[in-house]
N, C-alpha and C positions, 0 to 999 in steps of 0.2 A: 911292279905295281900289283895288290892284288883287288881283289872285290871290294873289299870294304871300303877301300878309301874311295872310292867312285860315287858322284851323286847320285847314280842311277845306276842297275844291272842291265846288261845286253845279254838276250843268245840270239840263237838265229836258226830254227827250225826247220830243215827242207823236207818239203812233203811232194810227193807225185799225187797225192788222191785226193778228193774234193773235201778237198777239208771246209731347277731348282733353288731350292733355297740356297742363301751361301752358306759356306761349309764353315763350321766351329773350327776349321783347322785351320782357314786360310782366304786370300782371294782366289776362288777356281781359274780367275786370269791372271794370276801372278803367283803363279805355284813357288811353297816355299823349298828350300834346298834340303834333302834326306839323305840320310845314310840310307845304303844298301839289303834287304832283307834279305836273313841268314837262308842256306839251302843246299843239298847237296855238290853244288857249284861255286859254293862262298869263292872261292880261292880262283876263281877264274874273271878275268876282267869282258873277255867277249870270247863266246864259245857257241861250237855250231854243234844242234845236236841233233842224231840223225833220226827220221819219221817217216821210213820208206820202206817197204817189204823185201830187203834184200835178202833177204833170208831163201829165197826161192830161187836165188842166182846161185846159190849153191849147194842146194837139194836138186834142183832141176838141172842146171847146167855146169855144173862145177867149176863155178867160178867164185871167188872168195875175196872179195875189196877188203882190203886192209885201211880199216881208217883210223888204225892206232896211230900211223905215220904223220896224220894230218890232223891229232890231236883230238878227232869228233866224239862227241861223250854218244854209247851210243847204248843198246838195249843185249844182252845175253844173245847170242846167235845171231848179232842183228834181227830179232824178234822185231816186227810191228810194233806187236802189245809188250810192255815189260813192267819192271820195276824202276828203270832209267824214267820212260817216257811211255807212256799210253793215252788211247783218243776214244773215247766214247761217244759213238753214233746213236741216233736215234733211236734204234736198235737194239742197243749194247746198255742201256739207263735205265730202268724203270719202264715207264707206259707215257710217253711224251705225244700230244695231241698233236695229230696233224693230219692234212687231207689229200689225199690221195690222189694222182693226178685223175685218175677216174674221174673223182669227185666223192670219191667215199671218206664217211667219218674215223679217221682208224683211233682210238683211245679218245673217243668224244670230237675228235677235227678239233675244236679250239680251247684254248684253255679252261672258261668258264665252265665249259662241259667235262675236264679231265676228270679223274680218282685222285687224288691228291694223296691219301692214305695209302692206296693203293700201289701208287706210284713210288714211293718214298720206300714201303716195302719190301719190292722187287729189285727196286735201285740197290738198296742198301745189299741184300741178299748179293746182285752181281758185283756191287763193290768188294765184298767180303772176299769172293772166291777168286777174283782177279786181283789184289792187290794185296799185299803181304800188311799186317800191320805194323810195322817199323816204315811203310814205305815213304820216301822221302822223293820222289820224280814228279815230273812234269806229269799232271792230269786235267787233262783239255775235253772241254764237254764240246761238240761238235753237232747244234742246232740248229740247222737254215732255215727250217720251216716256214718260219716267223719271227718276226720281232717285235720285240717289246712296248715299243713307243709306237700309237694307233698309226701316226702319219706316216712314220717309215714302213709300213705294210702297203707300200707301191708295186705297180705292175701285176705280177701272176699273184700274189702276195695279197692283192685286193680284195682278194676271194673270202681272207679271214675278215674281212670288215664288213662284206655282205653277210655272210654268216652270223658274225653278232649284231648285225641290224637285225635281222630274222629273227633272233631269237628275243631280243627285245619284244621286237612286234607280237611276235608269239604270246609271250608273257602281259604286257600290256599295251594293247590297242589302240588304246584310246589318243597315246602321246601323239605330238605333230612331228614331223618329218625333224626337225630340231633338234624335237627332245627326245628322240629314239636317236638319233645318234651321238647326243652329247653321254646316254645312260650306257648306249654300246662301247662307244670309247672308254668309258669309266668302268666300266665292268671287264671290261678285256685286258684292262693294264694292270691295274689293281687281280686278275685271274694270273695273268703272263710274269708279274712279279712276284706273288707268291710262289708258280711254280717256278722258277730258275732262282726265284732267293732261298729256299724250303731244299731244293739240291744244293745248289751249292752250301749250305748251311749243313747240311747232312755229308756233304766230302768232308769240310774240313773239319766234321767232328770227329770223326771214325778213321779221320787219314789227314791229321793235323801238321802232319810233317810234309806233307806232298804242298804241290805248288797246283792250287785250284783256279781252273779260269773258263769262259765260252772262248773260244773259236772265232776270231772276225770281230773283236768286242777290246775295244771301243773302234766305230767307223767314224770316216771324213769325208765320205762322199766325194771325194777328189777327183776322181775319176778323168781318163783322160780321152774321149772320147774321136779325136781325129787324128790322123795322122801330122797333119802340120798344124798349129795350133798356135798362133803370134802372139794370143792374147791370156795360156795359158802360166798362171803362177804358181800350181798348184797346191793351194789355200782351200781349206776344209769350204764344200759346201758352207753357203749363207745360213745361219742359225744353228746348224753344226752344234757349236759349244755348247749354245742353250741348249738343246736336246741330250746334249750330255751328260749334263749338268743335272738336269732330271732322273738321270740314271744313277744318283748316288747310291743308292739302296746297293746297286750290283756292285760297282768300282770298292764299295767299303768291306764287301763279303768276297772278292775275290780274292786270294793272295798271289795270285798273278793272272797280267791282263794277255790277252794275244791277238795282236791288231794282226792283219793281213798285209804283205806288199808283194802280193801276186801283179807282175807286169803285162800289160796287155801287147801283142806281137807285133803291133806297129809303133813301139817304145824301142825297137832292137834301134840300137845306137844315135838313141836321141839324150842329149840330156836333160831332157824335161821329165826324166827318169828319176834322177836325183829330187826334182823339187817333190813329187808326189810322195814319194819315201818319207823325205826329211817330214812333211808336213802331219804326216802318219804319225809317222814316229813322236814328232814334237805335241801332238795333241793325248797320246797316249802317257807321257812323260807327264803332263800337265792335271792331268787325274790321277796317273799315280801316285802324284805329291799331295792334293790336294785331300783327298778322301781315300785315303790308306788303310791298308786291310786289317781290323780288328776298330778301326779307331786308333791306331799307334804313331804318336806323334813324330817319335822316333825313328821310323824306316820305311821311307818308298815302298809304291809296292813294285815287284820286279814285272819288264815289261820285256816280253818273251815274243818280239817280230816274226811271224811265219813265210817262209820265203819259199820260192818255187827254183826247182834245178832250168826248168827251160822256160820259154814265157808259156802263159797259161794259154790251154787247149791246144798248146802245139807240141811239137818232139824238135823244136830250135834252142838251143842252148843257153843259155846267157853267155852274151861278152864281156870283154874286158871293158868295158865301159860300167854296165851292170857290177860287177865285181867289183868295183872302184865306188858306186853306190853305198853297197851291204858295207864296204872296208868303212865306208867313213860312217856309218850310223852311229858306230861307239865313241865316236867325238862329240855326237850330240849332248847338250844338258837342259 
């Protein structure tokens, strides 16, 4: 079997670092069936590809993992960064607003205040020198800062929606409590969509061939929050969809998406492991049919699952329960 004949492309990414209206194309809730987008992968049906600094294992310690054995598409020297696979930080892009745990503004703190021009600039400039142009790999924009949708800026996150109440207020005083936040929300999405639609729009022109996407994008809020949980189905958070659904602009410019299935360490040998996965997965599957990268009616776009070697913030391993998880994701459609 190879890739193309599949509704859908799988890889499976292991990392150790911290990584609407209805659509012309379809029901967003009844995605229709696509062929597979082309990619230096075409030919592989589920393939793991490797996103971990092993390179240091044998500069430092000379040690040398052979993962030609186990088939992992991986980077020149096991490189981080390559031409296989590379991950652009905060850091590593342009001038990407965000605020400091300090509380300082670094590149304006919030979108509405970014360089947009500026940004796009600098981006371009480190794209150039890091990325061959023939390059055809995985390139994942790696943004936590913030997100996009006002309401999902919960918890430490909040800070960006104080801020653009501020700045409303700043600018006009006079509004009521209301209406300085219906104009904050609107100026912050309409700001946070420009910048991640304006990048991304700028990858896949200059690096047309690479497989463009954010990091953790599309979520489900599934989350599993206890260790025994009776009542757990793991079914995307309530409203989930429609929020997603709002985010067409991105799902259409990305050419590939990279949902998270980082396990939390009181998941080791539950199978309620399995459901949070699959529901991942199935929601991400469900935009990639639906609102496809270019507009192309013709080809999914490919949805590229990021996976952790041990469960997250720990040095515990995955078990064979887990591994039995990742095995069946490529069954999914």
């Amino acid at each position: 079997m190879v890739l193309l004949h599949l509704p859908h492309p799988f890889f499976l990414l292991f990392s150790l670092t911290p990584l609407s209206p209805a659509s012309p194309h379809g029901d967003p809730h009844n995605p229709l069936p696509a062929a597979a987008a082309d990619s230096i992968l075409q030919q592989r049906p589920f393939v793991v590809v490797w996103n971990l600094p092993t390179a240091q294992c044998h500069s430092r310690f000379n040690i040398h993992l052979d993962l030609r054995a186990f088939d992992i598409v991986e980077n020149r020297e096991q490189r981080f960064l390559g031409q296989k696979m590379t991950i652009f930080y905060r850091d590593r892009l342009g001038k990407y607003p965000y605020l400091s745990r300090g509380g300082g503004k670094v590149n304006g703190g919030i979108p509405q205040l970014s360089d947009l021009s500026a940004h796009l600039s600098l981006a371009l400039s480190q794209m150039s020198s890091s990325l061959q142009p023939n390059f055809n790999g995985l390139a994942v924009i790696d943004w936590e800062d913030w997100r996009p949708l006002w309401e999902r800026n919960f918890g430490t996150k909040m800070e960006y929606r104080r801020q653009s109440k501020l700045l409303v207020r700043q600018e006009k005083p006079d509004l009521s409590e209301r209406e300085t936040t219906l104009l904050a929300k609107k100026t912050f999405e309409e700001s946070a969509r420009r910048f991640m639609g304006e990048t991304l729009r700028m990858g896949v022109t200059h690096r047309p061939e690479g497989l463009w996407g954010f990091y953790g994008f599309p979520a489900c809020y599934n989350n599993h929050k206890q260790k025994t949980d009776q009542s757990y189905t793991g079914r995307c958070h309530a409203g989930t969809e429609e929020q997603n659904d709002r985010l067409s602009w991105l799902w259409s410019q990305s050419s590939a998406l990279y949902p998270s299935i980082y396990l939390p360490p009181w998941l080791e040998g539950s199978t309620d492991a399995a459901l949070m996965v699959r529901h991942r997965l199935l929601e991400a599957l469900r935009l990639s049919s639906v609102w496809r990268h270019g507009n192309d009616t013709n080809q999914a776009t490919p949805v590229l699952p990021y996976a952790r070697l041990p469960f997250s913030h720990t040095l515990t391993f995955l078990n064979k329960v887990y591994i039995y998880v990742v095995k069946k994701t490529r069954l999914l459609k």
